[in-house]
PAZAVEX-180883 format. One record per residue (C-alpha): x, y, z. Coordinates in steps of 0.02 Angstrom, whole numbers, plus 50000, padded with zeros to 5 digits. Example, Ala and Ser with C-alpha at 12.3 -4.5 7.8 and 13.67 -1.06 7.14 Angstrom:
BEGIN
R     c1     c2     c3
R  50615  49775  50390
R  50684  49947  50357
This chain:
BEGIN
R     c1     c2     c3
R  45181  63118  45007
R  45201  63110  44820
R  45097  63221  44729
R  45167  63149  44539
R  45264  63018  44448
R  45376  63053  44310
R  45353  62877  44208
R  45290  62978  44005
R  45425  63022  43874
R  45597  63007  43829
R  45639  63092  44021
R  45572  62986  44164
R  45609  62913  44324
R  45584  63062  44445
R  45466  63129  44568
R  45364  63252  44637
R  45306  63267  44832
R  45239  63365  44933
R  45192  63413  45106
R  45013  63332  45166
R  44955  63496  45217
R  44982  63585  45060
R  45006  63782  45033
R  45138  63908  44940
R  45306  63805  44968
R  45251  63645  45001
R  45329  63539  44854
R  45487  63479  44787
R  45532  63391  44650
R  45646  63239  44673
R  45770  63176  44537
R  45800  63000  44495
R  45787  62929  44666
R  45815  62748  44694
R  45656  62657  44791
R  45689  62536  44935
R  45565  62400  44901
R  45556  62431  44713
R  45561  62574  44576
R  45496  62734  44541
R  45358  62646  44435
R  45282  62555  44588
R  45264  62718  44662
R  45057  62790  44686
R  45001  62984  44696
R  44985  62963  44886
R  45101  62868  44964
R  45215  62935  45112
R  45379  62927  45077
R  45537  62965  45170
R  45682  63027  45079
R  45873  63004  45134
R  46017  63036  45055
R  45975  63174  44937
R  46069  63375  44935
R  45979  63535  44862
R  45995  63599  44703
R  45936  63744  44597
R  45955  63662  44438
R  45982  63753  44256
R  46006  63695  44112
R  46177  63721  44022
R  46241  63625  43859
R  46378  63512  43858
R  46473  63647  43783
R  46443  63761  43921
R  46325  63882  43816
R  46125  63901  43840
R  46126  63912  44052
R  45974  63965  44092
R  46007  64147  44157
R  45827  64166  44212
R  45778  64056  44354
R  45831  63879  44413
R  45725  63739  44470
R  45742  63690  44650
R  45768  63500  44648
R  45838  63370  44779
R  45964  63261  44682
R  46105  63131  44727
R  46235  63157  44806
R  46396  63150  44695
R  46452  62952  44695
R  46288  62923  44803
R  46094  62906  44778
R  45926  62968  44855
R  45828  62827  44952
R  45635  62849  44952
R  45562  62717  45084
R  45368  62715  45077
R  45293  62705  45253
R  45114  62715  45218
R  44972  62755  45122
R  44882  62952  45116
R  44769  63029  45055
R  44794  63107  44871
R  44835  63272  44915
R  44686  63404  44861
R  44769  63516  44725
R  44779  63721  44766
R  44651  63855  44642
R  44758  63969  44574
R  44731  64122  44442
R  44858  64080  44291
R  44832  64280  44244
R  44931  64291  44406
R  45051  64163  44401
R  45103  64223  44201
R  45121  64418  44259
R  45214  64352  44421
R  45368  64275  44420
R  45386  64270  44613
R  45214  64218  44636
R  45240  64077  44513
R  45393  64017  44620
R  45304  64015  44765
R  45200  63861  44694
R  45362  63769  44632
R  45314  63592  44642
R  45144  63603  44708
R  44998  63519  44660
R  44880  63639  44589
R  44725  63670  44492
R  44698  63816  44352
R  44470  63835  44310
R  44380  63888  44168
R  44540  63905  44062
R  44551  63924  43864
R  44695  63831  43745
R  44763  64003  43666
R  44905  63906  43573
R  44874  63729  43532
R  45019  63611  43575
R  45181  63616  43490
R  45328  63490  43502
R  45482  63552  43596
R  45651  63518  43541
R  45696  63344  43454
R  45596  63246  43585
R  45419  63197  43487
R  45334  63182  43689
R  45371  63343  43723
R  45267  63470  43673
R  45192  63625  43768
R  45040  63735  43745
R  44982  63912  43803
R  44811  63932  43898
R  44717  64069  43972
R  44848  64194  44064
R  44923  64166  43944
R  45021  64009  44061
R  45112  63851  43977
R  45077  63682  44002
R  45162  63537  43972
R  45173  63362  43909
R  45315  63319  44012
R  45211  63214  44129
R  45056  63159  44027
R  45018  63200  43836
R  44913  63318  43758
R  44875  63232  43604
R  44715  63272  43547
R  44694  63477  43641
R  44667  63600  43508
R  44658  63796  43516
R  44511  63872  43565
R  44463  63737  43688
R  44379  63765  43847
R  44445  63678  44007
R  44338  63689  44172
R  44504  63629  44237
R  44676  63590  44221
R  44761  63506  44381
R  44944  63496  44382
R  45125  63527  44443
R  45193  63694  44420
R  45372  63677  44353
R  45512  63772  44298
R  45625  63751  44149
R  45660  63923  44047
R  45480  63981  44096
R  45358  63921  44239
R  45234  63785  44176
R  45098  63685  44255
R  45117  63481  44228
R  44973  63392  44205
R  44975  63189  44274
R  44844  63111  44166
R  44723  63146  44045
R  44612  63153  44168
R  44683  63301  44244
R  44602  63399  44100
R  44428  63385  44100
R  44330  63484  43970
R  44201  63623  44005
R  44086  63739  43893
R  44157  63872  43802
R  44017  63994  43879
R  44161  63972  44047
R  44276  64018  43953
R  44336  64205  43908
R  44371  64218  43722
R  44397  64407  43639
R  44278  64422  43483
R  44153  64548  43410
R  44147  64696  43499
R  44283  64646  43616
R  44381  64643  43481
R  44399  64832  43447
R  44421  64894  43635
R  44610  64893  43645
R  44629  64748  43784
R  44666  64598  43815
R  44504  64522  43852
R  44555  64346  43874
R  44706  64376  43930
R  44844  64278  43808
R  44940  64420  43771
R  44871  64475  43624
R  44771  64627  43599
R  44618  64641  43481
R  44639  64600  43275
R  44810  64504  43351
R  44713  64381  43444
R  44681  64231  43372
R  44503  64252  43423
R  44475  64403  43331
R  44573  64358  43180
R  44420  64248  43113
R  44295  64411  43133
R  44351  64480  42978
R  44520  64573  43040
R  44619  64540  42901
R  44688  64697  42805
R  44779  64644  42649
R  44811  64509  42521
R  44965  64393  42474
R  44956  64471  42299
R  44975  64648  42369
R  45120  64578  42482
R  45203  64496  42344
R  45199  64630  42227
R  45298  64765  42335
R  45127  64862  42380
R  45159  64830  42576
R  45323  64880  42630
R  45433  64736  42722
R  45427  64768  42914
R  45235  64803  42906
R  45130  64715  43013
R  44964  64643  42893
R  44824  64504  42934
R  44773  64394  42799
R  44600  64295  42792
R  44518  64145  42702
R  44696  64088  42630
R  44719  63903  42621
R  44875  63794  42669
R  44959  63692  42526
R  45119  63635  42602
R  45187  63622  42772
R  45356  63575  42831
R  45467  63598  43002
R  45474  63779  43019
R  45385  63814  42834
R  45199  63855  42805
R  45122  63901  42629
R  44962  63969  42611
R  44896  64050  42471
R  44721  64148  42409
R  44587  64024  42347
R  44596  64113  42179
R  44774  64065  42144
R  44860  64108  42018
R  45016  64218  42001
R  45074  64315  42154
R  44943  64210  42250
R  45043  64111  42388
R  45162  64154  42537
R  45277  64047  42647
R  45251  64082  42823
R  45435  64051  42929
R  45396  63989  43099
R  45584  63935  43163
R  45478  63871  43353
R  45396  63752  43238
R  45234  63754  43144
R  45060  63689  43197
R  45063  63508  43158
R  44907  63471  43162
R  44856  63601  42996
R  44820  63491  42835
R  44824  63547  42667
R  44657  63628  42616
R  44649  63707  42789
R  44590  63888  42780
R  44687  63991  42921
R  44693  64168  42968
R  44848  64233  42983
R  44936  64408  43069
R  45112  64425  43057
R  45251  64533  42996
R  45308  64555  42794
R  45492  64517  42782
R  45604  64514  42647
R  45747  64394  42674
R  45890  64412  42631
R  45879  64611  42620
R  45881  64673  42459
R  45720  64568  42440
R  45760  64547  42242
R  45884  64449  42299
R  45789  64346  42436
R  45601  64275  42478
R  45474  64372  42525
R  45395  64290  42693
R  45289  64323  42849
R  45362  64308  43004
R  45334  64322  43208
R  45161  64248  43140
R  45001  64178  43219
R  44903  64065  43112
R  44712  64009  43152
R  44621  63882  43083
R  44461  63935  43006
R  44403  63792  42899
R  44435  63680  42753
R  44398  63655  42606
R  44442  63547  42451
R  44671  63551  42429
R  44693  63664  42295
R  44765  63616  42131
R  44930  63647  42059
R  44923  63791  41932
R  45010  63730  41782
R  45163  63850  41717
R  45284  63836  41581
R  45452  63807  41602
R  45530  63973  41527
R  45446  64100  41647
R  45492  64006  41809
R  45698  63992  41741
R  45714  64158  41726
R  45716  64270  41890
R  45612  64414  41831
R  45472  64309  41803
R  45500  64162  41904
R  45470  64287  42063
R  45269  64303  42039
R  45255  64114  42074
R  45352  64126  42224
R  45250  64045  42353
R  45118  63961  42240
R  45083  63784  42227
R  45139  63732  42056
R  45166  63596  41923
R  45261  63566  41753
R  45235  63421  41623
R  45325  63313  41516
R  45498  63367  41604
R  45658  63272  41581
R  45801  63277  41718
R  45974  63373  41685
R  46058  63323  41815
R  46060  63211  41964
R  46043  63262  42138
R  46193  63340  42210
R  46217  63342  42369
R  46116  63452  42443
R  45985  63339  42365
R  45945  63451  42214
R  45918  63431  42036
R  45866  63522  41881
R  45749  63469  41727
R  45718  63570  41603
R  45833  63652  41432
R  45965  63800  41418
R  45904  63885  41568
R  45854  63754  41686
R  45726  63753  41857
R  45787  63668  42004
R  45681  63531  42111
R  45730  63520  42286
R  45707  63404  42408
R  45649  63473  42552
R  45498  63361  42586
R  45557  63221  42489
R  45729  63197  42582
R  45615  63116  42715
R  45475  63016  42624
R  45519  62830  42615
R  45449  62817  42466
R  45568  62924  42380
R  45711  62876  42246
R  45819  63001  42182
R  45805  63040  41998
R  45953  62990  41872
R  46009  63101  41749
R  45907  63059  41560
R  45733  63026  41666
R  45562  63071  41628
R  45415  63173  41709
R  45236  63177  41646
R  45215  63293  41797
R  45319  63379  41929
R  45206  63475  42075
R  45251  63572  42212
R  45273  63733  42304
R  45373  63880  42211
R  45505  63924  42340
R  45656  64038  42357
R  45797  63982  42448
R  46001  63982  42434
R  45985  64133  42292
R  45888  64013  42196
R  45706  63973  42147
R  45655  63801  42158
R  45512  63684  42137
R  45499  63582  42326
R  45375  63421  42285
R  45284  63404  42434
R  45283  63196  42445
R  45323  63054  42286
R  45127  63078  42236
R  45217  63261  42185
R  45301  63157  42056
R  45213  63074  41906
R  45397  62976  41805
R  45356  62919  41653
R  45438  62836  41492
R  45574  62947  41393
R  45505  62980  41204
């Protein structure tokens, strides 16, 4: 009978059934199959189905330039033929088939176990979002999450708009899948329904000091999200910045509040502000798009200076997990002169804060890598790293004024550059 209908995102059209009496090996999922009296759409969870026409496959993924197979496991699939189709015929109605408890502790530390349920309906209790969701690729429908196990689960079936970390789920009922890693597929939104965190494990106080992994997500104690907000961190972006902790060290930082956030970029920086006060955080997976500026976060990741000598480069946190905490009111740009932030041995204490410098006048046009300078002899560069994709956004000419200019100090390319985080970054204004 069919357990689940691929009909959400950018990928649809396939199938999932399953034998009526469930159990370990009871489900398959079905590619693209053509339906007798209609289309995959008209399909219901429940319906009996016979299938003709179709030929095994363990499917992995591999680019159309023959690099990135999947070397780790294959999905088992039944797909056309080559030059044919599959033929689903419905010949009745069933019952919904009842979905199968199983312990996602188990099915993350088992790969074989996990394989076992390949296809199969099944239902995960009294699980916790350890990772909120994050989008996968270039498709915007895709995203995945981590929960209690720590197992994935994702969108590719049914979004998961709206989940955040932290949440408690009396139950998640899905389709365990495999693509790169095992995952579990939820159908609807109803196949998440929301419980109480006191059903949930979480690691804090105490717990957070007893070298395990309480909750099971794969992180231990002051690495745990969990225990990040119970006062864990041990250092400052100031003491990073200046060369106090050593690149490679693993620190936790507390309280600090996000002022920009792009693709794979996250700045944070202490309330305080002020010179040696902010940090870019690289996330190359992607960052957490649902942080906004004036967020407060908790962060523990790794000090890394990049490109090595790190006079030379930016100094950034990496391999990072970052908590929300709080908010609070956006912090303001710190005003700085021009003269400190064109010259490299003083421009590198604002590296990382949020920044802004008045009555400017542009140098020269974008080039095109989209940036530009303003200032005199020694000039700053504005980049367009956020701007490049706001609408509102028209590219300076050469002779044009600035009562304002705002944005995050960055390092990138050997240079240091102001990146305006939007057009309101940008305050143009009548030459003098």
């Amino acid at each position: 009978m069919v357990s689940g209908i691929d009909s959400f995102g950018n990928s649809k059209g396939g199938i999932y059934v399953q034998e009526a009496k469930g159990g370990a090996f009871s489900g398959v999922y079905v590619f693209k199959p053509t339906v007798a009296d209609g289309s995959v759409a008209d399909l219901a969870v429940g319906d009996l189905v016979t299938i003709e026409g179709g030929v095994v496959d363990e499917y992995a993924y591999s680019s159309p330039t023959g690099t990135g197979s999947d070397t780790n496991g294959t999905l088992t699939e039944i797909s056309p033929p080559k030059g044919g189709t599959i033929l689903v015929k419905r010949t009745g109605k069933g019952t919904a088939p009842q979905p199968q408890k199983l312990d996602p502790t188990v099915l993350a530390a088992d790969p074989a176990e996990a394989e076992k349920w390949e296809g199969v309906l099944v239902v995960l209790e009294n699980v916790a979002v350890t990772s909120a969701p994050r989008t996968v690729g270039d498709d915007v429908t895709l995203q995945e999450m981590t929960v209690t196990g720590p197992f994935r689960v994702s969108s590719s079936l049914a979004s998961l708009d709206g989940v955040k970390v932290d949440s408690c789920y009396s139950s998640i009922t899905g389709i365990v899948d495999y693509f790169f890693n095992y995952k579990l597929l939820p159908r609807q939104a109803g196949d998440l329904v929301e419980g109480t965190t006191s059903s949930c494990k979480y690691e804090t106080g105490d717990s957070c000091g007893n070298q395990a992994d309480d909750d099971f997500d794969g992180f231990v104690d002051c690495d745990d999200h969990s225990c990040l907000k119970d006062s864990c961190a041990n250092a400052t972006i100031a003491g990073i910045q200046k060369g106090e902790i050593q690149g490679g060290t693993k620190v936790r930082l507390g309280g600090v509040v996000v002022t920009a956030r792009a693709k794979e970029y996250l700045w944070v920086q202490e309330k305080t502000g002020g010179p040696f006060s902010g940090i870019v955080i690289y996330q190359p997976s992607g960052t957490d798009a649902s942080l906004e500026l004036g967020d407060t976060v908790a962060v523990s990741g790794t000090v890394d200076e990049f490109p090595d000598p790190p006079e030379a480069g930016v100094t950034q946190l990496t391999g990072a997990r970052v908590v929300k905490t709080g908010h609070v009111d956006p912090l303001s740009p710190a005003g700085v002169d021009l003269a400190p932030l064109a010259d490299p041995t003083t421009a590198e204490q604002y590296e990382g804060v949020l920044i802004t410098v008045s009555n400017v006048k542009v140098l020269t046009a974008p080039d095109t890598y989209g940036e530009w300078t303003i200032g005199g002899d020694k000039p700053v560069r504005v980049d367009d790293m956020f701007l490049a994709g706001d609408t509102g956004y028209k590219k300076p000419e050469q002779g044009a004024c600035f009562s304002s200019i705002a944005g995050v100090f960055h390092f990138s390319f050997k240079n240091y550059k102001i990146e305006p985080r939007s057009v309101g970054d940008l305050a143009p204004t009548t030459c003098q």
